[in-house]
C-alpha positions as CSV (number, residue, x, y, z in Angstrom):
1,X,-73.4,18.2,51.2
2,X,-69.5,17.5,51.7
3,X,-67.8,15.8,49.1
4,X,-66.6,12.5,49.9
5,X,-63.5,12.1,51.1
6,X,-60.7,10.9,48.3
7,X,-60.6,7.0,48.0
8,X,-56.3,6.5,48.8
9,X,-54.6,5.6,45.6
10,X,-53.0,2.2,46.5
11,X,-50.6,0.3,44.3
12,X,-50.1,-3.4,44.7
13,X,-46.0,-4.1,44.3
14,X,-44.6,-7.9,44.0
15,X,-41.0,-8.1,44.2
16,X,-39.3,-10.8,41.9
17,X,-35.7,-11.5,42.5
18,X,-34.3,-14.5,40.1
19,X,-32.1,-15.8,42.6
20,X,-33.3,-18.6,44.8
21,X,-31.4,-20.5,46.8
22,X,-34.0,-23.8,46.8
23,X,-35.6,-23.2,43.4
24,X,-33.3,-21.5,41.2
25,X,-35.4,-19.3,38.5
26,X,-38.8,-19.9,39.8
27,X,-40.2,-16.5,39.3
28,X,-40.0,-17.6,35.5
29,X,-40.6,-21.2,36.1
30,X,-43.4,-22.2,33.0
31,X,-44.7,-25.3,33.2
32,X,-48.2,-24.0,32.9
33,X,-47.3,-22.2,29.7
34,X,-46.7,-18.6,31.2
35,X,-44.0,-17.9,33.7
36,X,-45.0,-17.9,37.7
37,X,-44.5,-14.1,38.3
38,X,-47.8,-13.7,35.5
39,X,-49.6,-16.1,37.5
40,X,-48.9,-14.2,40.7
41,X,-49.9,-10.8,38.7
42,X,-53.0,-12.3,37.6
43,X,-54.3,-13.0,40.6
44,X,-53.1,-9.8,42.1
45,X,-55.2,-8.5,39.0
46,X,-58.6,-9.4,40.6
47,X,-58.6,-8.1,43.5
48,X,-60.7,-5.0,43.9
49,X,-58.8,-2.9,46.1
50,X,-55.8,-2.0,43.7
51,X,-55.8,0.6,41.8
52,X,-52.2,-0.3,39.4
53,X,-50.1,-3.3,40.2
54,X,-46.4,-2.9,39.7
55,X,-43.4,-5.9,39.5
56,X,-40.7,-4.6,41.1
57,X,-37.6,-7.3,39.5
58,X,-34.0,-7.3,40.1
59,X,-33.4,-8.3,36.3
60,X,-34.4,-8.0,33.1
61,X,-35.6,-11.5,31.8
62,X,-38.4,-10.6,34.7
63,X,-39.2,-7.3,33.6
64,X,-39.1,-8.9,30.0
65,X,-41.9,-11.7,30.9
66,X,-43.9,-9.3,32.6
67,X,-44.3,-6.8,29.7
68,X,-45.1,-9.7,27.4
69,X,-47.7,-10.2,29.3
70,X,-49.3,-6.9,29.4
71,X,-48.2,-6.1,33.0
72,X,-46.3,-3.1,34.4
73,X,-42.9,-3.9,35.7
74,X,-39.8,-2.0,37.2
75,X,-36.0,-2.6,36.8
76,X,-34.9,-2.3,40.9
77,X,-31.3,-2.3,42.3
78,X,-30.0,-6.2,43.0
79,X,-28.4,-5.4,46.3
80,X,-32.2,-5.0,48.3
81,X,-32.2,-7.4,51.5
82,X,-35.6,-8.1,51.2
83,X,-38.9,-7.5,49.7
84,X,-39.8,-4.4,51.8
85,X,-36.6,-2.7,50.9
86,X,-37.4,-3.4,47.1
87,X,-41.0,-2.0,47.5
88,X,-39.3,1.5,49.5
89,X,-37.8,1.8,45.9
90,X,-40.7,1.6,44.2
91,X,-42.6,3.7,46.3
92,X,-39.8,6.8,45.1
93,X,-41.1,6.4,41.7
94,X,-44.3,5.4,41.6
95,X,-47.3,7.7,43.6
96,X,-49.9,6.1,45.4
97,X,-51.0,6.8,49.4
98,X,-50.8,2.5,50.1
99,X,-48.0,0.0,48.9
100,X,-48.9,-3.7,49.1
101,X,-46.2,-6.1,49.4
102,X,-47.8,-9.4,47.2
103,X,-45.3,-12.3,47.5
104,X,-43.5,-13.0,44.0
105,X,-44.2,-16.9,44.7
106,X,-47.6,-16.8,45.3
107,X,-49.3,-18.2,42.0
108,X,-53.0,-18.7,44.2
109,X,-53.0,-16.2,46.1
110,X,-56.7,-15.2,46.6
111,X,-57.6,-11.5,45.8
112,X,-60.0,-11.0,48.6
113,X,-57.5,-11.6,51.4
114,X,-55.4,-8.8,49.3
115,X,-58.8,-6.2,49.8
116,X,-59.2,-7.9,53.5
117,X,-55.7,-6.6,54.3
118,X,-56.5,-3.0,52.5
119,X,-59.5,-2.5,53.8
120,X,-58.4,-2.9,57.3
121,X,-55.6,-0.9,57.0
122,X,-57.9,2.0,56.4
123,X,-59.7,1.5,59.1
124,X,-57.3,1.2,61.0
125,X,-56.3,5.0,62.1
126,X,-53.7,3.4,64.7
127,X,-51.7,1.4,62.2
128,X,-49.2,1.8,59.6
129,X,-49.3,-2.0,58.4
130,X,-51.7,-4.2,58.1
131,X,-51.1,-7.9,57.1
132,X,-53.2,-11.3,57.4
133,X,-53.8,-14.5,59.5
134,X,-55.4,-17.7,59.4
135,X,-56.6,-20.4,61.5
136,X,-54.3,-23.7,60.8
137,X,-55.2,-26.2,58.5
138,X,-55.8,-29.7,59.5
139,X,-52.5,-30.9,58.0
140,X,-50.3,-27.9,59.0
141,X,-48.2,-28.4,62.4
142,X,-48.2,-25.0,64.5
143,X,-45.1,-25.9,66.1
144,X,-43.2,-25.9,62.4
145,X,-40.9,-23.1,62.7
146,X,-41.7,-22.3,58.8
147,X,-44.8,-21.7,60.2
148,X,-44.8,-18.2,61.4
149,X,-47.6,-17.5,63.7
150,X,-49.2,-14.6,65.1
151,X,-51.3,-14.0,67.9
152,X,-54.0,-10.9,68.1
153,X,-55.1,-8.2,71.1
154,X,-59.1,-7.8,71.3
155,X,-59.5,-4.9,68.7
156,X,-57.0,-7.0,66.0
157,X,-53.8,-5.4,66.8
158,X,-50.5,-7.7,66.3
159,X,-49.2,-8.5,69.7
160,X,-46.4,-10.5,68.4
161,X,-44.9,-13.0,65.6
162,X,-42.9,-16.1,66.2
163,X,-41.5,-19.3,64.7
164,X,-42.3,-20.9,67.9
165,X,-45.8,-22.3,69.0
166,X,-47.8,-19.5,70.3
167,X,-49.5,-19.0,72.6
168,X,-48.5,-21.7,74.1
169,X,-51.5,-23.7,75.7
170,X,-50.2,-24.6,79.5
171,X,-52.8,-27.5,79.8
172,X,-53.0,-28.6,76.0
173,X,-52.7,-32.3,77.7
174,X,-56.5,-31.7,79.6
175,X,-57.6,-30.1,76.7
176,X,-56.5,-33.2,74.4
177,X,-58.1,-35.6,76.9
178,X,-61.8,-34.0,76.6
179,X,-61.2,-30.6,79.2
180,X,-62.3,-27.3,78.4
181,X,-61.7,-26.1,74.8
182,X,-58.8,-24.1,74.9
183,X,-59.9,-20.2,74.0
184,X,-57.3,-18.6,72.2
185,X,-57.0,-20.6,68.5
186,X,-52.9,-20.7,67.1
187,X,-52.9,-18.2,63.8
188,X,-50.9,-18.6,60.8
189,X,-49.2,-15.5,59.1
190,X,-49.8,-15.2,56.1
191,X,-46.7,-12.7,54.4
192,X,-49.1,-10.2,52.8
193,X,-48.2,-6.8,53.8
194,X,-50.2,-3.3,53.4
195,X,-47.8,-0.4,54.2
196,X,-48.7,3.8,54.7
197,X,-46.4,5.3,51.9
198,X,-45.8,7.9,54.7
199,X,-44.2,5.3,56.8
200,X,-42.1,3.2,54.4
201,X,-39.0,5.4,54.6
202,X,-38.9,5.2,58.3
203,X,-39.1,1.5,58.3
204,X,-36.2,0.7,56.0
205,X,-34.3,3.5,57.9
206,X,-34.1,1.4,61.0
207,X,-31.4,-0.8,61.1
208,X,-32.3,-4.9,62.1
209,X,-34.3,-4.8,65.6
210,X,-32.5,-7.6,68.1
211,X,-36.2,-9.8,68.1
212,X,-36.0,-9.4,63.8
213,X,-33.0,-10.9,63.7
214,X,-33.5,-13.6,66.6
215,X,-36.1,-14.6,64.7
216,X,-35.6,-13.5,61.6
217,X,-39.0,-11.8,60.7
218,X,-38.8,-8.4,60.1
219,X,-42.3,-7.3,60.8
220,X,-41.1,-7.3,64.3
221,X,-38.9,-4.7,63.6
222,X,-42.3,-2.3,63.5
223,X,-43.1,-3.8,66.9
224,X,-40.0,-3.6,68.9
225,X,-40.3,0.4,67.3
226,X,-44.0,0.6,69.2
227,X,-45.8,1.2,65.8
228,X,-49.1,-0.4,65.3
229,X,-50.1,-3.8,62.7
230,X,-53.8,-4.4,62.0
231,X,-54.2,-8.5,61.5
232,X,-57.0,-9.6,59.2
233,X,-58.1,-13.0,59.9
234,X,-59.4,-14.6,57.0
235,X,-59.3,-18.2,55.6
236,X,-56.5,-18.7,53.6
237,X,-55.2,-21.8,51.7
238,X,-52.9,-20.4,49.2
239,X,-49.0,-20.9,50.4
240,X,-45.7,-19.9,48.6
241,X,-44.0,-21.8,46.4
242,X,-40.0,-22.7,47.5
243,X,-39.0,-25.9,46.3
244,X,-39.5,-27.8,42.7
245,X,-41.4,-30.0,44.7
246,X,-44.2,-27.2,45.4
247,X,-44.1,-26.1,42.0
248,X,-44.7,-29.3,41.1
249,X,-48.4,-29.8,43.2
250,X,-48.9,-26.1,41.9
251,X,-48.8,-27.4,38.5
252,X,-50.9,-30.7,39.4
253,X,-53.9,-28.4,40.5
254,X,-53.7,-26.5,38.2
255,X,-54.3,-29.0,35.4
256,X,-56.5,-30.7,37.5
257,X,-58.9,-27.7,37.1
258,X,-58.0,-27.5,33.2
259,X,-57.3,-23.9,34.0
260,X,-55.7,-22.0,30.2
């Protein structure tokens, strides 16, 4: 009988800057007792689908609160654009086949959609990055340009992200007033990301892609190249956290569910 094939190693990476422009310091924001980055590594923790999980921070007082707490974390260079480029780093020190990019401001983030988002990338011969969508909630307005939104080919394949409303229903007015449902449901993105190691230094090779920087999302820089992202759809309710105000409700549920 053959042996089964190797299960790839994959290492979940959350990249921590303590910069931000809206909420100064959040990653070590502790209102809950234990700074927001552990929250995020916690979570990140459960999910079955990781085999090490990695903080990849652009200073010390994060690499500091996340050895406290037991967790693994790297000292990066401060001049990465974005979270990607931070991960690329990582991925020259640290050996796995699959890099996931977990949000640094994500404190619920739920650890199945994580193992949806791996999962599918291995299935998923065709694609070198997989991510995740979700239907809209009730009180979430598609057309919110914070609101990125996705929409899918048949077999799950990424046809294209935008701030914009898409797709855009041409008779949304007949559909409001009782006509046929409309058939293709608005997706939100959700910024989870599931890269090939292989093709990481490719990607933060390229320079900006026109649509990227139009938009300024730069998973279409792996469109606009005509490389290939698998899109879990999954509910999700778990958002980022940007403002004090967020942190604030983050903080209310949590109490409210007299979590330690």
């Amino acid at each position: 009988m053959a042996s089964a094939a190797p299960h790839p190693r994959t290492v979940g990476v959350i990249p921590a800057r303590l910069a931000s422009s809206r909420f100064p310091e959040k990653v070590l924001a502790n209102g809950t007792g234990k700074p927001l980055i552990v929250h995020v590594l916690e979570q990140a923790r459960q999910a079955r689908s990781l085999d090490a999980i990695v903080v990849a921070a652009d200073h010390p007082r994060i690499v500091a609160a996340v050895e406290a707490a037991g967790g693994t974390a790297i000292l990066t260079r401060e001049d990465h654009p974005n979270g990607t480029s931070r991960l690329a780093e990582v991925a020259t020190k640290v050996a796995a086949d699959v890099f996931v990019n977990i949000q640094g401001d994500e404190p619920e983030i739920e650890p199945e959609v994580i193992d949806a988002a791996v999962d599918l990338l291995h299935a998923s011969p065709w694609a070198d990055v997989a991510t995740v969508a979700t239907p809209f909630g009730a009180d979430e307005d598609p057309a919110n340009p914070n609101l990125v939104k996705v929409v899918l080919g048949l077999g799950g394949r990424a046809l294209y992200f935008s701030r914009a409303p898409i797709p855009l229903h041409r008779d949304a007015a007949k559909v409001a007033s009782g006509g046929a449902p409309a058939r293709a449901t608005p997706l939100r993105h959700v910024g989870l990301y599931v890269y090939r190691t292989s093709f990481l230094p490719t990607f933060v090779s390229w320079p900006p892609s026109a649509l990227e920087e139009t938009e300024s999302l730069e998973q279409l820089r792996v469109l606009e190249h005509g490389h290939g992202i698998a899109v879990a759809v999954r509910e999700v309710t778990s958002q980022g956290i940007d403002t004090p105000e967020q942190y604030a409700a983050f903080l209310a549920r949590w109490k409210s569910a007299g979590r330690q």
